[in-house]
C-alpha positions in Angstrom: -18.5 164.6 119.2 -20.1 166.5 116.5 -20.8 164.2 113.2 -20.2 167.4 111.2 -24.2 167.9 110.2 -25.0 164.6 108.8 -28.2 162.6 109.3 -29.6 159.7 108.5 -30.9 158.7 105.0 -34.8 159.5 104.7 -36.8 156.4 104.8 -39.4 156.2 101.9 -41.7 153.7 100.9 -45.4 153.8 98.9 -48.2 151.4 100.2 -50.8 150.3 97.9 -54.4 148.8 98.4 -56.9 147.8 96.5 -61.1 147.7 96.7 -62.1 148.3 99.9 -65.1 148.8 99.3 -66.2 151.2 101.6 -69.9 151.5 102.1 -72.8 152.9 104.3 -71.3 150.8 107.3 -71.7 147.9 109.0 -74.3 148.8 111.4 -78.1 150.3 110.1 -79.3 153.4 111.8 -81.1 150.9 114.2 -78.4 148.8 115.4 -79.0 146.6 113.2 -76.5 144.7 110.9 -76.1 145.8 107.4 -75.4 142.3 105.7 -74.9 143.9 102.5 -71.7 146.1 103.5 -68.8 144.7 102.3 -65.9 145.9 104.1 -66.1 144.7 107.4 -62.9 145.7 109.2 -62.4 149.3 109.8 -60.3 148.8 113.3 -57.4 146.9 111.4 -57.4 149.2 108.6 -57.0 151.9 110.8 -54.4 150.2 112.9 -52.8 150.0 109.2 -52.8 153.2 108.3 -51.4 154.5 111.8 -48.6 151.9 111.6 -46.9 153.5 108.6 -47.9 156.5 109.2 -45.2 155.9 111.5 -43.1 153.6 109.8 -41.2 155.8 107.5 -40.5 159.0 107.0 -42.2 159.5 103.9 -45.1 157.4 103.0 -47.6 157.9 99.6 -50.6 155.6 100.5 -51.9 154.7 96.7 -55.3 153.7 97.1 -56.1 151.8 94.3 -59.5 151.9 93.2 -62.6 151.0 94.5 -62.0 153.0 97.9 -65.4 153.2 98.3 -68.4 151.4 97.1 -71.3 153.2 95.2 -72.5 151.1 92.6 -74.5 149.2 95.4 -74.7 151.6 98.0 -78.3 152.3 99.5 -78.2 155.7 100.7 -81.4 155.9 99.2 -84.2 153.1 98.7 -83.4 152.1 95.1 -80.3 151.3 93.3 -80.1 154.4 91.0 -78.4 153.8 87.9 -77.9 157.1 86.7 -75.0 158.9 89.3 -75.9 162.8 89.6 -73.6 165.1 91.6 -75.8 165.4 94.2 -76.3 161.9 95.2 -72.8 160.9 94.6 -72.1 164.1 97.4 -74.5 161.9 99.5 -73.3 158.5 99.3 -69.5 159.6 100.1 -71.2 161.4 103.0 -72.5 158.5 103.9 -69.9 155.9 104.0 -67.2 158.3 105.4 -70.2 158.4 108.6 -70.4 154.7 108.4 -66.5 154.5 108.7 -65.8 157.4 111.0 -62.7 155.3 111.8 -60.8 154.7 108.9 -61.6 158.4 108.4 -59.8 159.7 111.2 -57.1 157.4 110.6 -56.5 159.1 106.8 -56.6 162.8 108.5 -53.5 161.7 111.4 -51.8 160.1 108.7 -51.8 163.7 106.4 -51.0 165.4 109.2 -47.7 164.4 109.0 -46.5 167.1 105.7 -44.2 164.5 104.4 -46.8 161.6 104.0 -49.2 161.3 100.7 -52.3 160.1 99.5 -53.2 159.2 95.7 -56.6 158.3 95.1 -57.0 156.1 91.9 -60.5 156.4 90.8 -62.3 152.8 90.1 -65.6 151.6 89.0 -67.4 151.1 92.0 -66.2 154.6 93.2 -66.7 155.9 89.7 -68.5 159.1 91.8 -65.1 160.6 92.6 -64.9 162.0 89.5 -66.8 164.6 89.9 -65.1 167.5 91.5 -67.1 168.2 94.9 -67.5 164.8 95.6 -63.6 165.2 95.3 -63.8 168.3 97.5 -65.9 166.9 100.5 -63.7 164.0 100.8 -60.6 166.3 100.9 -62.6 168.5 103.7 -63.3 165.4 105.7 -59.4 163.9 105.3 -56.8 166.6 103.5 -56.6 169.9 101.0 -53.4 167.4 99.6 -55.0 164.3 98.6 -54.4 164.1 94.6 -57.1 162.3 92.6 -55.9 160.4 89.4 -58.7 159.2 86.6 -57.3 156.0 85.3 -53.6 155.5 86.6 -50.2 156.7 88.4 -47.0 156.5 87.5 -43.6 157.3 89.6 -40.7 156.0 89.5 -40.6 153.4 87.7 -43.9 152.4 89.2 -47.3 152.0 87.5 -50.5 152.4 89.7 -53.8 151.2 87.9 -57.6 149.4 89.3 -58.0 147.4 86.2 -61.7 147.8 85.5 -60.7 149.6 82.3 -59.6 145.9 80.8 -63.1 144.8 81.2 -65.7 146.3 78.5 -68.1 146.3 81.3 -66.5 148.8 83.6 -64.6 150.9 81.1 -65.6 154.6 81.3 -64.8 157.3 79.0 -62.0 159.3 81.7 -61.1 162.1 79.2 -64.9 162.8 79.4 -67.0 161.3 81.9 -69.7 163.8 82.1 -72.8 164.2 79.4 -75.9 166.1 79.9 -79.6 164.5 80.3 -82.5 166.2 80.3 -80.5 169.4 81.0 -78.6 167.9 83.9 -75.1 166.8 84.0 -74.5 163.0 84.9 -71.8 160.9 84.8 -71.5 158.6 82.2 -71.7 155.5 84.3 -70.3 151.7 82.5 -72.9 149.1 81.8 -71.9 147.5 85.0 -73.8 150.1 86.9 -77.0 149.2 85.2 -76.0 145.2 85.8 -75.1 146.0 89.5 -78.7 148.1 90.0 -80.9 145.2 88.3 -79.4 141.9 88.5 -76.3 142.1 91.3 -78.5 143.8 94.1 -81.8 141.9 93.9 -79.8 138.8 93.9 -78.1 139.8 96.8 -80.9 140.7 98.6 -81.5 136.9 98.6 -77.9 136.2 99.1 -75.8 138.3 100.4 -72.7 136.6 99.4 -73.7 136.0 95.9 -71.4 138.6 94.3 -68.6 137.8 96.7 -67.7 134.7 94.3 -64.4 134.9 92.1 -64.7 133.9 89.0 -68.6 134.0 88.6 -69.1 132.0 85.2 -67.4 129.3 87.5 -70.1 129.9 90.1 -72.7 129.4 87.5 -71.1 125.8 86.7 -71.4 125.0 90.3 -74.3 126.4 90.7 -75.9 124.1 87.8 -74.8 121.2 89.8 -75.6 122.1 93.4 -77.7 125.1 93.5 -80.2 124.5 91.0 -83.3 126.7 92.2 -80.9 129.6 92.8 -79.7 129.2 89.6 -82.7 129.4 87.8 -83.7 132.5 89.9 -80.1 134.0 88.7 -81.5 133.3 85.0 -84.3 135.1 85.8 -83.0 137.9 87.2 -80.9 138.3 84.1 -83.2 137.6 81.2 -85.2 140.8 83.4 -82.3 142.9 83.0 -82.2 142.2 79.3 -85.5 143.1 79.3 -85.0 146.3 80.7 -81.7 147.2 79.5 -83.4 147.2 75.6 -85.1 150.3 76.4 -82.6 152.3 78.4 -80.2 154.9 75.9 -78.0 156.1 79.0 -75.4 153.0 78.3 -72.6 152.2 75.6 -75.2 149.5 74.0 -78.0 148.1 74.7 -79.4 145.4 71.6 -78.7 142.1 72.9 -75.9 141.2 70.6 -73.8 144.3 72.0 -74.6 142.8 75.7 -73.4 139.7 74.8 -70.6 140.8 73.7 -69.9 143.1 76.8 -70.5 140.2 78.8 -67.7 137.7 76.8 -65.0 140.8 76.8 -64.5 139.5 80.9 -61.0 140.7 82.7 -59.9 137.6 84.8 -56.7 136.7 86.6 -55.0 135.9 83.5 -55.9 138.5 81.1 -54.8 141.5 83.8 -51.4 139.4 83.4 -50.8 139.5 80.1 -52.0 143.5 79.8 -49.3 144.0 82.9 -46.8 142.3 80.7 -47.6 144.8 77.8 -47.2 147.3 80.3 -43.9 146.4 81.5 -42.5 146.3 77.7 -41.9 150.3 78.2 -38.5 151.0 79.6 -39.9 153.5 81.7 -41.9 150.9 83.8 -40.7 148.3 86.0 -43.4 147.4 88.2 -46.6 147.2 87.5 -49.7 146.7 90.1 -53.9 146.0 89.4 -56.3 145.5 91.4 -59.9 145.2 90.6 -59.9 141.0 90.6 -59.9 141.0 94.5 -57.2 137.6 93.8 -53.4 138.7 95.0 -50.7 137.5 92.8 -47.6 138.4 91.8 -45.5 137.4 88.8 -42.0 138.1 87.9 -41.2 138.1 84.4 -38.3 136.9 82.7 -36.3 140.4 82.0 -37.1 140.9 86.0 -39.9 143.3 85.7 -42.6 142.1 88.3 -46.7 142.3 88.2 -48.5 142.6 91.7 -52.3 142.6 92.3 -52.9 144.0 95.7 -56.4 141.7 96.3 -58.2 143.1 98.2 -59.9 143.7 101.6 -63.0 142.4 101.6 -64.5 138.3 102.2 -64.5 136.5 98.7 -64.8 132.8 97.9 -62.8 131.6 95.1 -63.3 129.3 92.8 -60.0 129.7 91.0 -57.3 126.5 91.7 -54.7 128.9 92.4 -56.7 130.5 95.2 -59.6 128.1 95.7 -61.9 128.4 98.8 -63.2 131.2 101.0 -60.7 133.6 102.5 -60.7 136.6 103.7 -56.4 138.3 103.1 -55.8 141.9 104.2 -53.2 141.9 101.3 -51.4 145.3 100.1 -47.8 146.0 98.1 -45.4 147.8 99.6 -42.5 149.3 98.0 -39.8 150.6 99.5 -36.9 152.7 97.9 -33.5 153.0 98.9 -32.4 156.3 100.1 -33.0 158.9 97.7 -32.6 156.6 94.6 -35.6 155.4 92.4 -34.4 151.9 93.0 -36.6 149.9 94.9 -38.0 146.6 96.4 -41.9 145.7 96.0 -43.5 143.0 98.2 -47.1 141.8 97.9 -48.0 142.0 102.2 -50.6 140.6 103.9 -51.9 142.8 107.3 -53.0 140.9 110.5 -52.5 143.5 113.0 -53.6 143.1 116.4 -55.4 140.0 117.7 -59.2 140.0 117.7 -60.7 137.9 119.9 -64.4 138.6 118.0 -66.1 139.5 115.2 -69.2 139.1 113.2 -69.7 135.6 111.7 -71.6 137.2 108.5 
């Protein structure tokens, strides 16, 4: 019997993650491994992506910020901290080899026409902005992939990394690009200069030093239990000063304007309350960060509801309200019901299949 030409409502849902962190791969040209790569678990991520890829009918995969990592990527044998075109063209080059997996896994997923991907640019991925660092991604994944500079909003929903809370991080996303020397550069954050002379020489020594969540109460602990390291962390910062009082390329650089950078810090609670001023607008009922690699979620009194997606990469924190070393595929989906705007956000964690193995470091 004929059901007269109906079908079945469309499924739709959008799935959003947060700092991946993406970087030259976990293996060196040698075979060797590459301790300071911090994502780790390309397999499951593309076992994500192929499971709703299939899930729904139409999926928008928001990645979040942070996608991949170039602010301590060593595609060549310093830590630059000025980002020109061409080596931002090479490190995306890079990691998309390094990651050949996840890749391919983006590319099935846009071969469906109905499926989406919105790329939210971050800090550590702040190369994206350029426009054929845009293109070779696109070549390597899809012609539809939509790049956004600071955040996304659909439905009700608003999409945003978070580093622009911290003075740090903040970039100028109406105009990003200034000319040196004759040459167009981007016009990196003082975290890049902080990640090129204090972050990577101190991981050099130990790798998981930056994986540590929130650091000033690393430093406390480290006063107490790690006292040669922490003196070697003072060093390495009274060197940066040092350095950073001659450099012009940054939004500051007497001490006094550091300092100040440095106390203007975006934890758990201040992306909160700026979700909270978010969610006064009546156009906005969800709101979801990432950038502080912690999940949470908080529903606030009128019913509006904050998410941070976490993130997919090993951290150790030192918070109470996550405290210890852990390792959470977390994401948020949201699905909507039928063609409506109205929908249902969950913060997710992925386990995927079993594996019996993996790398201890």
């Amino acid at each position: 019997m004929s059901d007269g030409g109906a079908s079945a409502p469309r499924t739709r849902a959008k799935v959003v993650v947060s700092d991946l962190h993406l970087g030259e791969g976990r293996r060196n040209w040698d075979g060797s491994l590459n301790v300071l790569e911090d994502f780790t678990v390309d397999s499951r991520l593309a076992e994500f992506i192929d499971h709703y890829g299939k899930a729904y009918d139409e999926v928008e995969l928001v990645l979040n910020g942070n996608f991949f990592e170039m602010l301590r990527c060593r595609a060549v044998v310093d830590y630059p901290d000025v980002l020109f075109e061409t080596y931002a063209i090479e490190l995306i080059r890079v990691a998309m080899d390094g990651h050949r997996q996840v890749i391919e896994a983006l590319r099935r997923f846009c071969e469906n026409p109905h499926h989406s991907i919105i790329y939210i640019v971050g800090e550590s991925d702040v190369g994206m902005h350029w426009p054929k660092v845009q293109e070779e991604f696109r070549r390597r994944v899809s012609d539809r992939v939509k790049f956004m500079p600071d955040y996304y909003l659909d439905r009700g929903v608003y999409v945003e990394h978070g580093h622009q809370y911290e003075a740090m991080y903040a970039i100028d996303v109406k105009e990003p690009f200034k000319e040196v020397d004759g040459l167009p550069v981007l016009k990196l954050p003082w975290g890049a200069f902080f990640n090129a002379h204090f972050v990577q020489p101190l991981r050099k020594i130990r790798p998981q030093f930056y994986r540590v969540r929130p650091m000033r109460n690393y430093l406390v602990w480290a006063l107490l239990f790690e006292t040669r390291f922490l003196w070697r962390v003072i060093w390495q910062f009274l060197t940066m000063l040092a350095s950073a009082s001659s450099r012009k390329l940054y939004p500051g650089n007497s001490l006094l304007t550091i300092l100040k950078i440095f106390s203007q810090a975006a934890d758990t609670e201040t992306l909160e309350e700026y979700a909270e001023v978010l969610l006064a607008s009546d156009s906005t009922q969800k709101v979801i960060f990432g950038y502080s690699h912690i999940p949470n979620y908080r529903q606030f009194q009128n019913g509006k509801e904050y998410f941070n997606a976490g993130a997919w990469t090993k951290n150790l924190s030192l918070d109470l309200r996550s405290l210890g070393s852990f390792h959470r595929l977390t994401y948020v989906l949201i699905e909507f019901r039928g063609e409506s705007s109205d929908s249902q956000a969950k913060l997710m964690e992925w386990f995927g299949k079993y594996e019996p193995i993996e790398d201890y470091v």
